[in-house]
C-alpha positions as CSV (number, residue, x, y, z in Angstrom):
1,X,43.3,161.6,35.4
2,X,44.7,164.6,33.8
3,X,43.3,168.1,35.7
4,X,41.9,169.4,32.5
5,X,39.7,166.2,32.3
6,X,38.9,167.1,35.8
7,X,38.2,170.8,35.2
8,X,35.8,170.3,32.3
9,X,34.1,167.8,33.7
10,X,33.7,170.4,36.9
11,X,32.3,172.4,33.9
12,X,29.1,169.7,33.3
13,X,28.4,169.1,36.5
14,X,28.2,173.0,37.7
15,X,25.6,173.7,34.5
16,X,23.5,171.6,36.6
17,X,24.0,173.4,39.7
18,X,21.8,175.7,41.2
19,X,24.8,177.9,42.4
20,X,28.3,178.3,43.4
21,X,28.5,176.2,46.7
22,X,26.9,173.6,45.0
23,X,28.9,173.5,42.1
24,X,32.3,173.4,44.3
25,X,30.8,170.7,46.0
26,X,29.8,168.8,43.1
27,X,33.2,169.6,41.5
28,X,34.9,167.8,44.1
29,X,32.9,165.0,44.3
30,X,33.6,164.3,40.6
31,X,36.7,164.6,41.0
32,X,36.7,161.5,43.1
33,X,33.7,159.6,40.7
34,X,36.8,160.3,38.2
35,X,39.6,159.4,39.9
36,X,37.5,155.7,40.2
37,X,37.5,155.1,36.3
38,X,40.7,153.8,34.7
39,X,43.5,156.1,33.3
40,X,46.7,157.6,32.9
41,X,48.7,157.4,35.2
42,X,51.4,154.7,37.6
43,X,54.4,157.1,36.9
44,X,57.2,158.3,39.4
45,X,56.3,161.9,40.9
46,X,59.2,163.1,38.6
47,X,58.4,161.4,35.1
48,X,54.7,162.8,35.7
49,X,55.9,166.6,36.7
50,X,56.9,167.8,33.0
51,X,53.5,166.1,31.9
52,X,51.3,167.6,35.2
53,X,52.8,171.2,34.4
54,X,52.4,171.4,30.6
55,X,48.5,170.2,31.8
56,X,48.1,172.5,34.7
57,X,48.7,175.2,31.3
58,X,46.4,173.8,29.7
59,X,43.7,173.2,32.3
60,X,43.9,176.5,32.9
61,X,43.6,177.7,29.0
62,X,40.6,175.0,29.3
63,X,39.4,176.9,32.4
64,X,39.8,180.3,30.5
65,X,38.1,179.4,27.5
66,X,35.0,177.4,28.9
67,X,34.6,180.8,31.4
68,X,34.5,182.5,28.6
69,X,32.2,180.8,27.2
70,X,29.5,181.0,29.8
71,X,26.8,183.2,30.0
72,X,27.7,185.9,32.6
73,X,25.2,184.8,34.8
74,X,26.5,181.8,35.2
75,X,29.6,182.4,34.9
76,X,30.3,182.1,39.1
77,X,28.7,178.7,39.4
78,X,31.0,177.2,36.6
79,X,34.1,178.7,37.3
80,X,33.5,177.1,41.2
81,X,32.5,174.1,39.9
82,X,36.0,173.8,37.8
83,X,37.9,175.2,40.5
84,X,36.1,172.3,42.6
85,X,37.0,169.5,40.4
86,X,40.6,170.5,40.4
87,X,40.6,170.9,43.9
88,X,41.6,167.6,45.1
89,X,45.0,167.5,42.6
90,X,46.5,170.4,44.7
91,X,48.5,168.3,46.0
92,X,50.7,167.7,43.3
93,X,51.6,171.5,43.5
94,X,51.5,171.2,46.6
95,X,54.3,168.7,46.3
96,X,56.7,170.2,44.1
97,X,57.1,173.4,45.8
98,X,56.5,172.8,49.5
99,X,57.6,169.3,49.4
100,X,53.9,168.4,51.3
101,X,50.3,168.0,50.9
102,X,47.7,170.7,51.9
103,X,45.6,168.1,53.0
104,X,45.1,165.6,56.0
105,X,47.1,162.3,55.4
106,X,43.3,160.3,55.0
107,X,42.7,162.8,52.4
108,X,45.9,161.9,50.7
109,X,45.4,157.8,51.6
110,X,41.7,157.9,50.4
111,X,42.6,159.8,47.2
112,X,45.4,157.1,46.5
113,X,43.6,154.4,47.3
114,X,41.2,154.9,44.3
115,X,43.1,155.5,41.7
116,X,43.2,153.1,38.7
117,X,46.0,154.2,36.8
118,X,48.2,152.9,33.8
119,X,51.1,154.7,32.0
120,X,49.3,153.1,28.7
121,X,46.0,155.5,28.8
122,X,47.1,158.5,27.3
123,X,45.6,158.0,24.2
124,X,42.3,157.9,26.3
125,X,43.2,160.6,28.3
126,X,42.8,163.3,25.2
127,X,39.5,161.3,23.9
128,X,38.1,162.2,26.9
129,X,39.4,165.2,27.2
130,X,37.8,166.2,23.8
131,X,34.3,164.9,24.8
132,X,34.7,166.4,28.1
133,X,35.2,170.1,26.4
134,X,32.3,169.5,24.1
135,X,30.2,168.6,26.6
136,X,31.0,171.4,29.1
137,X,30.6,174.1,25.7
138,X,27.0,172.8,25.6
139,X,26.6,172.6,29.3
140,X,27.5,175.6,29.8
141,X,25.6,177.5,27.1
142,X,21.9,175.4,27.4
143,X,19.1,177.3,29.3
């Protein structure tokens, strides 16, 4: 799954978190509920690169905007629980400019193992996306 998809998603789940340790937490552990459904994906490490660094940009512009958008009281608990659900892809970085993983190899195997990728879900990939930022914009906001 794309990291935006990730990060807004970290979005919903931290609006319904009673605070920033929570919300990491919970970030993470979407990440993985994520990583279960079927999407894009199945690509060699160097087709996926241009594609992973044009969405790291926008993850971030995602993670930018959505920030921005939340009440500064909340503002902590969010921003942790997007930095949560993104989490578990620094790898990928990780990758490209260490040439290793931050994490212990059953991190790695377990993260693999889930996956349910195909190259043809892009398409789905930005549906999702959208419904994931209009979600987190009303997650975010509600009371």
């Amino acid at each position: 799954m794309l990291v935006t998809n990730h990060v807004l998603s970290g979005a919903v789940v931290a609006a319904l978190c009673p605070g920033p340790v929570s919300a990491f937490t919970a970030g993470v552990v979407s990440h993985f509920l994520l990583d279960t459904v079927p999407h894009w994906g199945d690509v060699e490490f160097d087709e996926m690169v241009p594609i992973g660094v044009r969405d790291g940009l926008v993850g971030l512009a995602a993670m930018t905007l959505v920030h921005g958008a939340t009440p500064p009281g909340r503002r902590l608990r969010v921003l942790a629980g997007m930095s949560g659900a993104a989490f578990p892809d620094l790898d990928k970085p990780a990758l490209l400019f260490f040439g290793r993983s931050p994490f212990p190899r059953a991190w790695d195997d377990f993260h693999v193992s889930i996956q349910r990728e195909s190259r043809d879900r892009m398409t789905q990939e930005f549906l999702v996306g959208g419904a994931f930022l209009a979600a987190a914009l009303v997650a975010v906001r509600r009371r």
